[in-house]
NURO-321984 format. One record per residue (C-alpha): x, y, z. Coordinates in pm, 1 decimal. Example, Ala and Ser with C-alpha at 12.3 -4.5 7.8 and 13.67 -1.06 7.14 Angstrom:
<recs>
((1230.0; -450.0; 780.0))
((1367.0; -106.0; 714.0))
</recs>
This chain:
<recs>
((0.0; 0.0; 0.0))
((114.9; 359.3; -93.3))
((127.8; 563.4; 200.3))
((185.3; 1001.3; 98.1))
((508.1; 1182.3; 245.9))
((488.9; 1576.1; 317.5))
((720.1; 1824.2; 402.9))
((615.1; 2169.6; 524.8))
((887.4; 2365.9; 373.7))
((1025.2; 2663.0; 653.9))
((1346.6; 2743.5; 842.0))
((1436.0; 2709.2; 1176.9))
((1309.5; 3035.6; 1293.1))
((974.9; 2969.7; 1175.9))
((845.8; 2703.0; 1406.7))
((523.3; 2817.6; 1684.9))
((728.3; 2710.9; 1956.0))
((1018.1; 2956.1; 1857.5))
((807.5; 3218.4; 1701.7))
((732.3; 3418.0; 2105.9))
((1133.5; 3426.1; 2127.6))
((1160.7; 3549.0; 1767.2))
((938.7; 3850.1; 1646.6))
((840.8; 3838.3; 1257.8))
((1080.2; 4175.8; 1242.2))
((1422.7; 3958.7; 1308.9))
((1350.8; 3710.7; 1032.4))
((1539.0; 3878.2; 757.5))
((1860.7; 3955.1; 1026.6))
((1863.8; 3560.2; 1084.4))
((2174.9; 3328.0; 904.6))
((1888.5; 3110.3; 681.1))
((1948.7; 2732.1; 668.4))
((1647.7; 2606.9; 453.0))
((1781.3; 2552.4; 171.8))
((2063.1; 2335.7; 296.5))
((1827.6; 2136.2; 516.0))
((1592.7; 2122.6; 195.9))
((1882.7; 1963.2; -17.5))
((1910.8; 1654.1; 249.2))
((1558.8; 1548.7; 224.4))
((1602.1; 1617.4; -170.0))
((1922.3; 1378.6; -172.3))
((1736.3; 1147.7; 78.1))
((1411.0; 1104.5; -168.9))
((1616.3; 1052.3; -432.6))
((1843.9; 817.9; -285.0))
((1526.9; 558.8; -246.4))
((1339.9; 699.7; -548.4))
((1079.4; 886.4; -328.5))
((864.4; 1159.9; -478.0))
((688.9; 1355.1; -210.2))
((458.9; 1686.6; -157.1))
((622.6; 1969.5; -14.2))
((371.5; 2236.1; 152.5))
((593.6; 2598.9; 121.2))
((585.0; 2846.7; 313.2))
((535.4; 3165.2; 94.7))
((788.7; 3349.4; 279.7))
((1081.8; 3115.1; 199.5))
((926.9; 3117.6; -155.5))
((969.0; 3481.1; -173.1))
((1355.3; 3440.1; -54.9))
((1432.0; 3163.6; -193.8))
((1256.3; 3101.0; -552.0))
((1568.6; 2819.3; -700.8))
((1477.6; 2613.5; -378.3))
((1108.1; 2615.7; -565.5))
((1181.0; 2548.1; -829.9))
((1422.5; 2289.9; -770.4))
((1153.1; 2067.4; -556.5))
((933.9; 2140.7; -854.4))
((1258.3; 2010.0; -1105.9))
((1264.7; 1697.7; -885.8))
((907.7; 1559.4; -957.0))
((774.6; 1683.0; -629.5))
((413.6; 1791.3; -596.6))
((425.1; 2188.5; -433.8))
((170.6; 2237.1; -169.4))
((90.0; 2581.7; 14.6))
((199.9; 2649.1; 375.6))
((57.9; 3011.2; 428.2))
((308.4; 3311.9; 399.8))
((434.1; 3376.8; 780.8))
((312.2; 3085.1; 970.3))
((39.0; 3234.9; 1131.7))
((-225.6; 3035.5; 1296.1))
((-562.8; 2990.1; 1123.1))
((-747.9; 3013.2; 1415.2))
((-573.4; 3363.3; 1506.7))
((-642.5; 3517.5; 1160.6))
((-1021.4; 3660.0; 1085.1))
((-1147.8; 3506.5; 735.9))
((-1033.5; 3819.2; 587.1))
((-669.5; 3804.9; 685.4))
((-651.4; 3425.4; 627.0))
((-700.7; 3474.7; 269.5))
((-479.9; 3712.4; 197.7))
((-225.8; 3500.6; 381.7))
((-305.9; 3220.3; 133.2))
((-302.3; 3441.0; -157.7))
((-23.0; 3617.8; -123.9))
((139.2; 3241.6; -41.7))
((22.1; 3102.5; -370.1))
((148.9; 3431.5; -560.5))
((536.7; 3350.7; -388.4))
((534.1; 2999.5; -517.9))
((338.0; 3018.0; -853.8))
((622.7; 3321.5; -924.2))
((878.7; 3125.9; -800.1))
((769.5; 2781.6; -980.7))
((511.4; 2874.7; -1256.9))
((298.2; 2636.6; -1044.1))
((-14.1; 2778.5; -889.5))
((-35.8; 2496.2; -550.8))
((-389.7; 2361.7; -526.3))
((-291.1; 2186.3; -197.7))
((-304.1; 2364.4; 170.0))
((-145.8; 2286.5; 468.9))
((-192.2; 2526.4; 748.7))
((110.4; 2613.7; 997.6))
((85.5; 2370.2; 1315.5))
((-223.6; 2215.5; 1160.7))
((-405.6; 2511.3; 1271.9))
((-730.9; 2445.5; 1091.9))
((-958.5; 2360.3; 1421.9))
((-1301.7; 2348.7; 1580.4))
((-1217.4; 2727.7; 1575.2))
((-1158.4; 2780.0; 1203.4))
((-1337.7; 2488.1; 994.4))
((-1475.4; 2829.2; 750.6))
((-1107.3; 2834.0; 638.7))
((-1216.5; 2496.4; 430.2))
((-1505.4; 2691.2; 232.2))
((-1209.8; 3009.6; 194.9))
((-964.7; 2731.5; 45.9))
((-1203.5; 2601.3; -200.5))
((-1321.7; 2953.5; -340.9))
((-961.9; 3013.6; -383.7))
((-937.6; 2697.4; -593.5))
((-803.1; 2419.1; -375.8))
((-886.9; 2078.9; -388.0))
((-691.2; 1901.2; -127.7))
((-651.3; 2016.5; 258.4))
((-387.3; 1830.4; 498.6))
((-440.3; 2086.7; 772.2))
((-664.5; 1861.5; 1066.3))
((-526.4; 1668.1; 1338.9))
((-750.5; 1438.2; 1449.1))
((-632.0; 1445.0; 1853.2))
((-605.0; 1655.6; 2133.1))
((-330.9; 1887.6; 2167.3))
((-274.5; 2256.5; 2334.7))
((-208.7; 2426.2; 2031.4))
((-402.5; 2195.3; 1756.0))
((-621.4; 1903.4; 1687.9))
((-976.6; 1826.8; 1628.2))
((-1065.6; 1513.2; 1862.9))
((-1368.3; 1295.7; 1692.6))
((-1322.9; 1417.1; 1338.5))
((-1240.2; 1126.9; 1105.1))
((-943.0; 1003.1; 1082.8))
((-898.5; 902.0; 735.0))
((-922.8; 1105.5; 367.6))
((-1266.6; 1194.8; 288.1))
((-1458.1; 1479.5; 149.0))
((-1580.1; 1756.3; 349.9))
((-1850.8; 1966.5; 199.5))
((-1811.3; 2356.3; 213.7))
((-2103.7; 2596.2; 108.5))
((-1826.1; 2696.9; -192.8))
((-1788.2; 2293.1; -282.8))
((-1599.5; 2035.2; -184.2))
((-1209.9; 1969.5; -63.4))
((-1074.1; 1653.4; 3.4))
((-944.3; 1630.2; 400.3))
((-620.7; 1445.2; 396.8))
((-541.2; 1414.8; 791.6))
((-204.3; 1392.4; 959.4))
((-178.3; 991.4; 1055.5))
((-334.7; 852.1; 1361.1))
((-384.2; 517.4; 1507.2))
((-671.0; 369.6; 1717.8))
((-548.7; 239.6; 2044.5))
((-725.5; -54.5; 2177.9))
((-880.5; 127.9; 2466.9))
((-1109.6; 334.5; 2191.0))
((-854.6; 665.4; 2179.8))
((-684.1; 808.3; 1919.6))
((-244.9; 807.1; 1919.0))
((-92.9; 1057.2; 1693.2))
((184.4; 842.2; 1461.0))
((216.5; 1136.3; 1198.9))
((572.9; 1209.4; 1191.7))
((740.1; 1584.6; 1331.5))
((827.2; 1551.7; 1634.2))
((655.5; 1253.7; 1730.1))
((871.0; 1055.8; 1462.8))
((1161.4; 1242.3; 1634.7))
((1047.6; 1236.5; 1999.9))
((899.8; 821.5; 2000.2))
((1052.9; 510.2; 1904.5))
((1091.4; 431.6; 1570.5))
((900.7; 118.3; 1614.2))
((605.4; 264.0; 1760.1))
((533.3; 494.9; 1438.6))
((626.2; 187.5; 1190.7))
((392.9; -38.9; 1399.0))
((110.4; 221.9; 1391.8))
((130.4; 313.1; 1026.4))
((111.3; -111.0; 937.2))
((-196.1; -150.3; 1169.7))
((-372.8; 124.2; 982.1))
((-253.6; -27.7; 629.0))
((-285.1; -392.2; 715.3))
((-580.2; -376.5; 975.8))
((-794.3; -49.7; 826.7))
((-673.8; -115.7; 489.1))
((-606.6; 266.8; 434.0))
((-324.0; 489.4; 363.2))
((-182.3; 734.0; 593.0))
((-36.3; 1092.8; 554.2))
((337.5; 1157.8; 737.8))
((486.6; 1481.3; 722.2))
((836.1; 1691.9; 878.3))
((1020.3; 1954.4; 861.0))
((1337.9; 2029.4; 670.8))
((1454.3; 2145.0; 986.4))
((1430.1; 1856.1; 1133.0))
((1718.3; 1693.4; 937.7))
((1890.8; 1984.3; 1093.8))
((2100.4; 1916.0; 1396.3))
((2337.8; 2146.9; 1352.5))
((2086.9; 2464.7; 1405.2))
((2048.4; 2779.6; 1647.2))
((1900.7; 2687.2; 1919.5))
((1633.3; 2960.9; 1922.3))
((1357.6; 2830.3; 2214.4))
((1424.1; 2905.9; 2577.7))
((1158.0; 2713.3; 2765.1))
((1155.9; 2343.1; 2842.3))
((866.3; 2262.8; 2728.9))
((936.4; 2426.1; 2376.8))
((1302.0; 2248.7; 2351.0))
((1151.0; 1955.9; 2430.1))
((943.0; 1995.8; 2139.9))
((1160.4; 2183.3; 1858.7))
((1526.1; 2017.8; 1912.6))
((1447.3; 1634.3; 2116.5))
((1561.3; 1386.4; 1862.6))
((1690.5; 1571.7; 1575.5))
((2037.1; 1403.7; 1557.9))
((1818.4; 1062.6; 1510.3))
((1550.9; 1193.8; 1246.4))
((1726.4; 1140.3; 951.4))
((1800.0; 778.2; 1059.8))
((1453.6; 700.5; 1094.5))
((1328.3; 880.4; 814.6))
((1516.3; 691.0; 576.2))
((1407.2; 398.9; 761.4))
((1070.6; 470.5; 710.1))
((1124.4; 538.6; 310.5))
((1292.2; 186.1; 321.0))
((1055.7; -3.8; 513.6))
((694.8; 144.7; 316.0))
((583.6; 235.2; -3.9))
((536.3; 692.2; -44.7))
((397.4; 875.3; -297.7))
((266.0; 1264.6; -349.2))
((-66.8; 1298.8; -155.2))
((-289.9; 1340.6; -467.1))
((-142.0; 1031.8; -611.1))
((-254.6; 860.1; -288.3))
((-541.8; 1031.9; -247.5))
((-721.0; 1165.6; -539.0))
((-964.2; 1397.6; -580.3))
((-1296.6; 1178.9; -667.1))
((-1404.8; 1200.8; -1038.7))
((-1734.1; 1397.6; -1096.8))
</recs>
């Protein structure tokens, strides 16, 4: 079974966690790194003949247009991250859109390809902001990996499904792609998704959750992380425990288990795994 691999595309400074110890004003003064860390998951795909999606941010779009384009150049499918990694749920309908506009501009300049697939920062699209779905559609989008389905302080929707499935919007439909989960046997729901959980858990705890949900559920899953992440070597820009728990535990051993992971299942782009439905 094909499962789809996703990488939001943003530097080290970009991050949630990091973002209250570095103000939007002190990006440009910061050394960047993304396209470095960008080039090892590049090499990394290509070394196991992987194509992924990669969700951009529009600001490293802007700044960086040849790491576009080289994705693009690669047979990757582009995806849409927003442009400064603002929450959805802390934007008003009005802002989020021109967030996502001005996103899509950045990366159909820098690539001649307009994305038609939307990821938001920390999968920010909750309870709180479901009417970003019906925004995403008007603005032609026909995929959505933005919903966790588990609890978490900054993200998640508990209860809502768990696998790819349409979800009508008063503008049309967008296909939800969620970030992976797997059912424990007590009835709850275990986030196996990649980021930092693929950094933070055993390996064998993510590979044994994404074969229950292919071999038991008989359905795909969706992993995603963070060229960052494949960065070891970065500032360390957090300050609080809890936040360098969460931005720097386990980065020396990603890049081990992410190749393990690309050796031990079958990946492909998101809308190659899950396709929009003919109408």
């Amino acid at each position: 079974m094909h499962n789809a691999i996703s990488v939001d595309v943003e530097d080290y400074f970009h991050p949630t966690e990091i973002q209250r110890y570095v103000p939007r004003s002190r990006w440009e003064q910061l050394p960047p790194r993304v396209e470095m860390a960008t080039q090892r998951v590049l090499d990394l795909f290509a070394s196991h003949g992987v194509r992924g999606t990669f969700f951009v941010l529009g600001w490293v779009a802007r700044r960086h247009p040849a790491l576009v384009r080289l994705i693009a150049e690669n047979g990757h499918e582009l995806g849409c991250h927003g442009f400064d990694h603002r929450l959805a749920y802390h934007l008003t309908p009005a802002e989020f859109q021109q967030d996502v506009e001005h996103a899509q501009d950045a990366i159909a300049q820098a690539s001649g390809i307009r994305p038609r697939l939307y990821r938001a920062p920390s999968y920010s699209i909750t309870s709180q902001s479901m009417w970003a779905l019906e925004l995403l559609v008007s603005l032609g989008f026909t995929h959505d990996s933005s919903i966790y389905p588990v609890n978490h302080d900054r993200y998640g929707a508990p209860g809502f499904p768990r696998h790819a499935g349409l979800v009508q919007t008063p503008s049309g439909p967008i296909l939800e792609v969620p970030a992976a989960t797997v059912r424990l046997p007590g009835g709850g729901v275990a986030p196996i998704g990649g980021g930092a959980y693929l950094r933070i858990f055993p390996y064998r705890y993510i590979a044994a959750g994404v074969r229950r949900v292919n071999r038991e559920e008989r359905q795909p899953v969706c992993i995603y992380f963070h060229p960052w992440e494949m960065d070891p070597g970065q500032p360390r820009l957090a300050r609080s425990l809890l936040s360098r728990l969460r931005t720097y535990a386990g980065l020396s051993r990603m890049a081990a288990k992410t190749e393990r992971l690309l050796k031990e299942f079958s990946f492909r782009p998101l809308t190659e795994v899950f396709p929009f439905p003919a109408p």
